[in-house]
N, C-alpha and C positions, 0 to 999 in steps of 0.2 A: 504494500500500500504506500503510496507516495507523503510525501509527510505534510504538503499542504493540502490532502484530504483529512488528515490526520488533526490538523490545528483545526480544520474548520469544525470538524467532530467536535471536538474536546469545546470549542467554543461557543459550540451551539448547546450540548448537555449544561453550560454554565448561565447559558441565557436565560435558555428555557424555564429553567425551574425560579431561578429568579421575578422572572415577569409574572409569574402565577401566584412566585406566594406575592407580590404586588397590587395585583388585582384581587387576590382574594382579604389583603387588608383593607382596600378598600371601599370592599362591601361588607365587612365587619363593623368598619367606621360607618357609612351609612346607614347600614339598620339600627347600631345606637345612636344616632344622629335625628334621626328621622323624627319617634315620636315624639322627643321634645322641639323639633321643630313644627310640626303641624299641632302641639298644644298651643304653641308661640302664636302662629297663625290664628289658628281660632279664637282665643284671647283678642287679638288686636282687632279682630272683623265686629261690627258692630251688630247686633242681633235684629233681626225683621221681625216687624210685629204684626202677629197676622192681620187681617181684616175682616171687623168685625162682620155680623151680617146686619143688615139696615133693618130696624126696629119700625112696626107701627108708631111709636112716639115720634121717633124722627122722619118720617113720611108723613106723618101729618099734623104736626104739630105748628108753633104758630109761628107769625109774620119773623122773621130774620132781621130783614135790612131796614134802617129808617126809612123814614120821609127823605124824599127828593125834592130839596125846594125851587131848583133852580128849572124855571120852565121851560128855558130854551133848552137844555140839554133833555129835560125829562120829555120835552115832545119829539125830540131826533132820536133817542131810545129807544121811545115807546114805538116810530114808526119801521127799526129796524128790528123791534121785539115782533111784530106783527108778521113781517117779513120771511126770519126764521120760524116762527108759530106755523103760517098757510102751505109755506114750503115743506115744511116737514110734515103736516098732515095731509099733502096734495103726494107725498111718498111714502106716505104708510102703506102697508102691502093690506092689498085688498080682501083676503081671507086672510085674517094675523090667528098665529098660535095662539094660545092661551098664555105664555112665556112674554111676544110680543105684545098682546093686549096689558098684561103688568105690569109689562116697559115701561109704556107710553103712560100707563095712568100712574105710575107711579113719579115719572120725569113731569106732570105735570105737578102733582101737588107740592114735589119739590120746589118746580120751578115756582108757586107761588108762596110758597114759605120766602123765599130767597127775592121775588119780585112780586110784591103786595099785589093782587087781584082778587077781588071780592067774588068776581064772577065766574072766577075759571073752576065752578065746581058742580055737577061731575062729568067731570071728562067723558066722553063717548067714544067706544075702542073698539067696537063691535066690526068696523069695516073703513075703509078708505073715505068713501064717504060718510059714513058719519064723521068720522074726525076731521074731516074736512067743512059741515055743513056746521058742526059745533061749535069750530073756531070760528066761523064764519058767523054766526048765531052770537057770539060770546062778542065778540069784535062790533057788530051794528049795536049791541046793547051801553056798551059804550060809545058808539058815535053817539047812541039817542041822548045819554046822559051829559055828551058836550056840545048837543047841538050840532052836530054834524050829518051831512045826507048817507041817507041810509046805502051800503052795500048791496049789490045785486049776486046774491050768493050762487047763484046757479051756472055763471062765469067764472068761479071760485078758479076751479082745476087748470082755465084756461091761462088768468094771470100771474098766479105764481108758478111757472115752471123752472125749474134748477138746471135744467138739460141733460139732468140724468138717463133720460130714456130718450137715448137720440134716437132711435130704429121709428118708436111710434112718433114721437116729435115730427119728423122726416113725411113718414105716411097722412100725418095731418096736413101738414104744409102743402105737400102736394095735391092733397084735394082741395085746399083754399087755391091753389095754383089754377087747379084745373076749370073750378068754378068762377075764376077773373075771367080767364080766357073763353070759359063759356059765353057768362055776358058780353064780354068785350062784341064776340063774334055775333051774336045778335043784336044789338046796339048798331053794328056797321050794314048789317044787312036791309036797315030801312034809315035811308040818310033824311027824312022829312022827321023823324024822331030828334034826331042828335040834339036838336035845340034843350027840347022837354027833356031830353037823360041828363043835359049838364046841368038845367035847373036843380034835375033830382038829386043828380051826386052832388052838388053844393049844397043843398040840405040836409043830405046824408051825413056828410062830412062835416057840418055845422054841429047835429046831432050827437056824432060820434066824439066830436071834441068837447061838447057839455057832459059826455055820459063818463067818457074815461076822463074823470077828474084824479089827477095827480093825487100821489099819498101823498105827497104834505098836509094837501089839502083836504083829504077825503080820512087818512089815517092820521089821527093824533095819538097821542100818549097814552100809554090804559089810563091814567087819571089826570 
């Protein structure tokens, strides 16, 4: 045998055992290492506290927040509290679980713990529309009490949409589309009318600008 196979031998039996009792020190030291350092850790982490579950008392308990004195803010509020109120009842799913229905009745009576309304009670959860005809219902009762004109609730679904449901959004439009162009197209087919349709449409359009009266104007403040 040649003698630099020889040293290489002799140098590797010397390694060898060497790096093993190495590595096996320090997994010795690790495992005593270890569970005082994950007490260490635990210790330092600060403990979650579970959550509670929501109590009848707190669901229905009373008014939270003062008085709003300042009117100007409390009428710009109140017209974007309306806002998210019709929109989110113009999205309530229209057969709701019984899970969703104590959702919704339950985020209202929150919501008026937290935002004073006398009339938001009881919620109706039964279906899309109702919850959409209640707020709507709830909403003119206060215009009547500030003297404001009354809502045309039957419009409801139409004014508030979020554009959540682009698909059927899309299939509406295009049938108001296609009913312009209807008219339009009879309208052109007898030109001794034209005079009396633009009469019409400027009364139309007279009508439809008294009717869609602006929230500022038409939604004030719940009080």
């Amino acid at each position: 045998m040649r003698p630099l196979a020889v040293s290489f031998i002799l140098i590797a039996l010397i390694i060898l055992p060497t790096l093993l009792y190495l590595n096996y020190t320090d997994i010795v030291i690790n495992e005593r290492l270890l569970p005082d350092f994950n007490e260490q850790v635990g210790n330092s982490l600060p403990e979650i506290p579970e959550i509670p579950e929501i109590s009848f008392e707190v669901v229905h308990g009373p008014v939270v927040m003062p008085e709003l004195k300042n009117d100007t803010i409390k009428a710009e509020l109140g017209r974007a509290t309306w806002k998210l109120l019709h929109t989110m009842m113009a999205r309530f799913p229209e057969n709701p679980t019984t899970d969703e229905k104590e959702a919704l009745r339950n985020f209202i009576h929150l919501f008026s713990r937290l935002y004073p309304c006398g009339e938001c009670y009881p919620p109706q959860v039964s279906s899309r529309e109702a919850a959409s005809q209640w707020a709507c219902a709830i909403h003119n009762m206060v215009n009547v009490r500030l003297g404001k004109e009354i809502f045309d609730c039957g419009s409801i679904a139409d004014k508030y949409k979020c554009g959540c449901d682009d698909e059927n959004d899309d299939k509406n439009e295009n049938k108001i589309d296609d009913s312009n162009n209807s008219n339009k197209d009879d309208s052109n087919t007898d030109s001794n009318k034209d005079d009396s349709n633009k009469d019409d449409s400027n009364t139309d359009s007279n009508t439809t600008t008294d009717s869609n009266i602006d929230d500022s104007q038409t939604f004030d403040s719940l009080f």
